[in-house]
N, C-alpha and C positions, 0 to 999 in steps of 0.2 A: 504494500500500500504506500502509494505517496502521499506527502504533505508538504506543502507550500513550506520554500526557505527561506523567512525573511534574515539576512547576511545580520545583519544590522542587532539583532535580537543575540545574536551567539556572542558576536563578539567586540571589546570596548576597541574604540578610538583614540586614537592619541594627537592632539592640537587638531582633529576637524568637526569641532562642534559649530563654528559658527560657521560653515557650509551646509550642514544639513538642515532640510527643512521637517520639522516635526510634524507626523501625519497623526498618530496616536501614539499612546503611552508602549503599545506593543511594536510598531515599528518605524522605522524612518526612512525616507527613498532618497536618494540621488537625483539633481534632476539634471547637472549640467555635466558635459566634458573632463572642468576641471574638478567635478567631485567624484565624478568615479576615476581621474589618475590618483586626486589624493587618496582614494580609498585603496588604491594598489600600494602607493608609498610607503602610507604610515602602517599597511598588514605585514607586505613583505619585506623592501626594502629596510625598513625599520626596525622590525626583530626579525630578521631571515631564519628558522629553524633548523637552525645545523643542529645533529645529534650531538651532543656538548660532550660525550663522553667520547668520543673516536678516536682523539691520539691516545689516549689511554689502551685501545684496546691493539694499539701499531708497537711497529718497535721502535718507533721515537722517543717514545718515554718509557722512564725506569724510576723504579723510586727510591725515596732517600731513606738506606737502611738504617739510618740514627731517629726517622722519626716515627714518635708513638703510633701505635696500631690505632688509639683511638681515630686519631687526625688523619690514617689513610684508609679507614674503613667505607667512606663516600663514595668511594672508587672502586672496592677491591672487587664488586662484581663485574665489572667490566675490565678490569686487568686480569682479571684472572676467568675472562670468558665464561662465565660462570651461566649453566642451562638457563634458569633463570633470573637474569641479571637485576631485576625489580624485588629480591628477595633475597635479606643479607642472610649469615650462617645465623642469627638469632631468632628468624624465621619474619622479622620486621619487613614492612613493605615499603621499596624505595619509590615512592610515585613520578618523582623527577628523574631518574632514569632515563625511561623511554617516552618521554612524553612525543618525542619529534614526529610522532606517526599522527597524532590526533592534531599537531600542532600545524604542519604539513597540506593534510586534508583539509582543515579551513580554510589553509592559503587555496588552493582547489576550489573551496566554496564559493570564494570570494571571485576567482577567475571566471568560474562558470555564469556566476552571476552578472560580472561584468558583460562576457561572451554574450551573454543573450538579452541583456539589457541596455546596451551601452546604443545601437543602434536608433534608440527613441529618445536619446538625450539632447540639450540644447546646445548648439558647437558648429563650429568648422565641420564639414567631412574630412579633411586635414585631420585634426585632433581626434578625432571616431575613430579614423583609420589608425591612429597613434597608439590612445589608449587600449581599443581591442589587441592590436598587436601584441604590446605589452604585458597584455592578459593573457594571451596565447603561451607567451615566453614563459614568464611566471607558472604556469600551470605543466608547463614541458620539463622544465628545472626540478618541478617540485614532482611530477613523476619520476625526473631520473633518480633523484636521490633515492626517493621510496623504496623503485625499485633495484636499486643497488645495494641497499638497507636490509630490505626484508625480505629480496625474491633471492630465487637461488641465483648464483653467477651466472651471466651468459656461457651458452652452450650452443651452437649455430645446429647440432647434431641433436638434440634435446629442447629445444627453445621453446617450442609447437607445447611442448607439456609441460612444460616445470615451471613448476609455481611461483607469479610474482608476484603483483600487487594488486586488487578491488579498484578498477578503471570507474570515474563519474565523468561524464561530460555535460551535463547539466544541472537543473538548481533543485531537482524532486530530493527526495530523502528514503531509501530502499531502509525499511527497517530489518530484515536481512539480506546478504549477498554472499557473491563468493570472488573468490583472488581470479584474476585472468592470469593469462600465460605469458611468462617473457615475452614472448614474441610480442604479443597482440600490446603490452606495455612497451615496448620498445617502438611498436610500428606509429602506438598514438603520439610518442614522445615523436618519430620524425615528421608528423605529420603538422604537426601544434608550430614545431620549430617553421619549417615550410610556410607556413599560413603567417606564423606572428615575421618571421621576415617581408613577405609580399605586403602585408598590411602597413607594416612599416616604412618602409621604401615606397608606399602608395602616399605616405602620409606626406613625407619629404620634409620632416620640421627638422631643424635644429636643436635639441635638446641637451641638455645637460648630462652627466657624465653619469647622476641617479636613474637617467632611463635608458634601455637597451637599443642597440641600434642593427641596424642590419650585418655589421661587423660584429656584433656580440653574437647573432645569431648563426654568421658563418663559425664561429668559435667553437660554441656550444655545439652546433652538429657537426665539427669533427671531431669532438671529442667523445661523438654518442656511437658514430663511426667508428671510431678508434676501440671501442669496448666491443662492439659486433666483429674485429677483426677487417673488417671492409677496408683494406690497407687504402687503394685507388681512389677512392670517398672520401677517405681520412685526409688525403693528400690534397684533391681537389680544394675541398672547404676553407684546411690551412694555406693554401694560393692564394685564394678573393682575401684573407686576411693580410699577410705580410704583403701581399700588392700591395695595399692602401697603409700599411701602419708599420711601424718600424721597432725599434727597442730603443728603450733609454739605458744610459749609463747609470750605473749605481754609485751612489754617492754616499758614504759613510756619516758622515758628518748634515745628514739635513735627509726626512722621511720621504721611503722611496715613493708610496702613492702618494700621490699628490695629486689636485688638479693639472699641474703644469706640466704632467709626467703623460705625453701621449700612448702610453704601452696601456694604461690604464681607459679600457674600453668600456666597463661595468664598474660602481663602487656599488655594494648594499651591503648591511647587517650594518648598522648604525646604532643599536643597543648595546648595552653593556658586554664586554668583549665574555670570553669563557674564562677567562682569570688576567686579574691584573695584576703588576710587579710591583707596582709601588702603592703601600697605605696612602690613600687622598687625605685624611685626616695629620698624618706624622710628613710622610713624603720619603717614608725610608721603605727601604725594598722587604717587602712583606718576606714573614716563614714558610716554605715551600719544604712540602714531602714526595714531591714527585719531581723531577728534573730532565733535563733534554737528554737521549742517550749518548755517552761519548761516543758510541760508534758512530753514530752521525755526524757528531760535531769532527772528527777526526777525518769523514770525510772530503771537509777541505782544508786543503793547506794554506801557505801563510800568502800566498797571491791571491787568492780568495775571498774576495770582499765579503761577499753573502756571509761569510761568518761573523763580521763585526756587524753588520748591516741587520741582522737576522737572529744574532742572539747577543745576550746581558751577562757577563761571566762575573758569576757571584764568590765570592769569598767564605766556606761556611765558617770561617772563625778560626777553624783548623791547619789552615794553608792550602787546604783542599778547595781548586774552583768547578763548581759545576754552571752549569749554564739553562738557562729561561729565552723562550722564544720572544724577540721583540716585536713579533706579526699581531698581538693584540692590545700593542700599547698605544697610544694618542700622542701622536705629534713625536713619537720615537719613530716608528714603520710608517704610521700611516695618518693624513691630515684628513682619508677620507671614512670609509665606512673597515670593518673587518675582515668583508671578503668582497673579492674582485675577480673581475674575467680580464685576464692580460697578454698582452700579443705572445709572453714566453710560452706559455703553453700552446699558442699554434705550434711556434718552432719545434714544442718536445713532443706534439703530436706528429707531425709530419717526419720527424726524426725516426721515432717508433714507426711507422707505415716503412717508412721508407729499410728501417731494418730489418723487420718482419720479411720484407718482402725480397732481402737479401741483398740490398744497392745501400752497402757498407759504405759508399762514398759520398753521396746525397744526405747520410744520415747525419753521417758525422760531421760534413759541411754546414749541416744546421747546429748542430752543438757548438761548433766553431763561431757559428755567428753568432751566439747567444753568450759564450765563453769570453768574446771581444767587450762586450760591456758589463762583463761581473768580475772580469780580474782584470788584476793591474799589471798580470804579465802572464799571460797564457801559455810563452812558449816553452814553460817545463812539463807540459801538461803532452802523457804519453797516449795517441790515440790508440783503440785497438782496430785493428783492419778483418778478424773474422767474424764471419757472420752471426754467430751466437755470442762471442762476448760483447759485439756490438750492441746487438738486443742489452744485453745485463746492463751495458755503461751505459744506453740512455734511460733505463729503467732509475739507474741509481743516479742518475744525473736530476730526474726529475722529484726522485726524494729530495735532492737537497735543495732544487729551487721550489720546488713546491710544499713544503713540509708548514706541517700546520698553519694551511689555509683551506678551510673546506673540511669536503671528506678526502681531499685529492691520496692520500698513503691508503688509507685502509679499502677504499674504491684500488689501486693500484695493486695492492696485497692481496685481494679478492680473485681480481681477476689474471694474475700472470698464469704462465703454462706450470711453469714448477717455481710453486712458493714457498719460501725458507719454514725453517720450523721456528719459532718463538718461542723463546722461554721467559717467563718473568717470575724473580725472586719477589715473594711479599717477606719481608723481616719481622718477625712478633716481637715487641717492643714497649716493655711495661709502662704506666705512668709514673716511673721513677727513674726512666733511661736505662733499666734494665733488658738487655738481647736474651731473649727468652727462646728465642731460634729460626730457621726459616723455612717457608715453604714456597715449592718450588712447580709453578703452572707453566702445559705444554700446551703452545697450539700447534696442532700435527697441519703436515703442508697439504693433507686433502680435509681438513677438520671442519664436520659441517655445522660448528661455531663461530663461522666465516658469516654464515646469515642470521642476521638475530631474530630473536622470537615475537612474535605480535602481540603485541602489547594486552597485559593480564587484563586492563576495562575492556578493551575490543571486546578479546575472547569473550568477556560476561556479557558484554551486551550483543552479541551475536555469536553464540553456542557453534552454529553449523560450523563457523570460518574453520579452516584447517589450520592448525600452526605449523611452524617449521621443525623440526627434529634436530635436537642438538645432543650433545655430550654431557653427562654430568664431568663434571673436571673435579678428579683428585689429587691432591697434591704429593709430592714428595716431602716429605717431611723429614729437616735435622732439627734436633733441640740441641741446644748452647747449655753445655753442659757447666755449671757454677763449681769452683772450687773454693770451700770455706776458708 
């Protein structure tokens, strides 16, 4: 049975009340142009719904084995992939967790709503054409994540069956459903993408760097490309991009996004980052029980900007420095929002096509050109010339320019042919600073802890939904043995 969706009813606004006109106390409508882009703004752009737990569950981060188990227990179901991650070992329910599935699908709600409302609004056809567009985008993004999240990993051999994510393209409300097929999520995502480009490029405005542009959308579909293996596709999309856009130089000393920074084709997530370094209150660099892995930070070397550029090397007191990503600080990385669409990832996309498909020289040429504006001296940098270590090196090239932005690693970790095994130490750690011992989680390189579970409210409020099959994870366990 359906029932009418008034958008407006689910969910609140932020600075657009004095656009909306007040119909009744149950709902409010949109009537112009600029009230349904600000409705897109202030939904998506504004708090973007990234799964806030993701680097935690990559091997980018590792945690600080000095600190209390209290302080890393917010985490520990998610580092330690844990069957179900909304359910600590106390048996408490973590409800912020997985919220991004519910959080996601409103942004959905709110597209579709636009989709099939925006047509009757007061405007330019220019701005119709804009806004829908945009709506399109939004609603393509926010399937790809979903189903990168929750469906199984693409499978070209498999695709037809395996289960992604519950497709809506309109504003009704199914009080049960069921999950579509990768494929059939993947076909809507290239379709939305398609559509919100042509609308866009119909539209012809000049916008600001908050709305997507027909460049954002060649982006995004070759990166949807690049995940179907579609090397040709991949390569295509990343052409109509670096034609037009180029890269910047990374600058140590002054935040890489910026307006003024043309690489940056998309800014959104403009809310509060997923942790920040320094107490606003003191202004000194907060206590962190989690930290960047040094195997990361290790690899770059000292030509390697992206390493000062990208991270904050803390001093624990000890003489020991660990390091904090600078990608969710304000006016350190970035003057704009938290996550962005940037011409580097056409290059690492077209680089990966280009390997895949065994033209080791096109690949690496792209690395090279990407390598000219991130170090201050490239030419110690040894390329490799065969065809599979090529594949690894833009794979690992694109962890260190892409690392904690997005879901960019754990989407990456999901999808490679052969994916490393992970281990992550949790240290039990009393509240007296006493090492009581540690334990020790596997993610196996086929671990179908790779797809997370759908979310425990779904499941209740819709029984049929199928969830995904995971692992219970048991630990290896050493206790720290005290001598009196």
């Amino acid at each position: 049975m359906k029932k009418i969706l008034y958008i407006l009813i689910l969910l609140p606004f932020w600075g657009c009340s004095d656009f909306l006109d007040e119909v009744d106390q149950d709902k409010l409508v949109p009537e112009k142009t600029d009230h349904y882009s600000a409705l897109l703004l202030n939904e998506f752009s504004f708090e973007y719904p990234i799964f806030k737990q993701v680097d935690f569950m990559t091997d980018n981060l590792v945690e600080d084995p000095k600190g209390l188990t209290t302080e890393k227990l917010s985490q520990k179901t998610t580092y330690t992939w844990q069957r179900e991650i909304e359910i600590d070992e106390e048996g408490n329910e973590l409800s912020y967790v997985n919220s991004s599935w519910e959080r996601m699908y409103e942004d959905i709600a709110i597209a579709n709503y636009v989709i099939e409302q925006i047509d009757e609004a007061i405007g330019e056809q220019t701005e119709i054409d804009q806004v829908k567009g945009e709506a399109y985008f939004v609603r393509a993004l926010s399937y790809f994540n979903l189903v990168n999240l929750y469906g199984v990993p693409y499978n070209s051999s498999s695709a037809q069956s395996d289960l992604g994510v519950p497709l809506r393209n309109d504003i009704g409300v199914e009080e049960t459903y069921n999950r579509n097929s990768v494929a059939e999520c993947y076909a809507l995502i290239e379709k939305d993408i398609t559509e919100a480009r042509r609308l866009i490029d119909a539209g012809g405005l000049s916008k600001t760097v908050w709305h997507p542009t027909v460049a954002t959308c060649d982006l995004l579909m070759s990166r949807v490309k690049l995940y179907q293996h579609k090397w040709d596709e991949c390569i295509e999309y990343a052409n109509k991009v670096t034609n037009e856009y180029g890269l910047s130089t990374i600058k140590v000393d002054q935040p890489f996004v910026s307006e003024s920074n043309n690489e940056i084709l998309y800014s959104y997530y403009t809310a509060a980052p997923i942790f920040s370094l320094y107490d606003n209150l003191t202004g000194k660099v907060k206590e962190f029980v989690y930290y960047s892995n040094m195997e990361l930070i290790n690899l770059y070397d000292n030509e390697d900007k992206r390493k000062e550029a990208f991270f904050d090397a803390i001093d624990d007191g000890t003489g020991k420095v660990n390091y904090l990503t600078l990608k969710y600080q304000k006016d350190n990385y970035t003057t704009l929002g938290f996550a962005n669409i940037r011409v580097a990832e056409a290059y690492l996309n077209r680089a990966e096509a280009y390997a895949q498909k065994g033209d080791a020289g096109n690949a690496i040429n792209d690395i090279k050109t990407l390598h000219a504006t991130r170090y201050s001296d490239a030419s110690g940098v040894v390329y490799p010339s065969d065809a599979q270590e090529v594949v690894a090196f833009v794979i690992e090239e694109r962890r260190k320019e892409l690392c904690f932005e997005d879901h960019h690693r754990w989407f990456d970790l999901r999808r490679m042919a052969n994916r490393p095994e992970i281990k992550h130490v949790f240290t039990l750690v009393d509240n007296s600073g006493i090492k009581l011992g540690t334990e020790t989680y596997t993610l196996l390189s086929d671990d179908l802890n790779y797809t997370l579970p759908i979310p425990l409210k779904e499941r209740e409020n819709n029984p049929l939904i199928r969830n995904n099959e995971r692992y219970e994870k048991i630990p290896e366990i050493n206790e720290e043995i005290l001598i009196p």
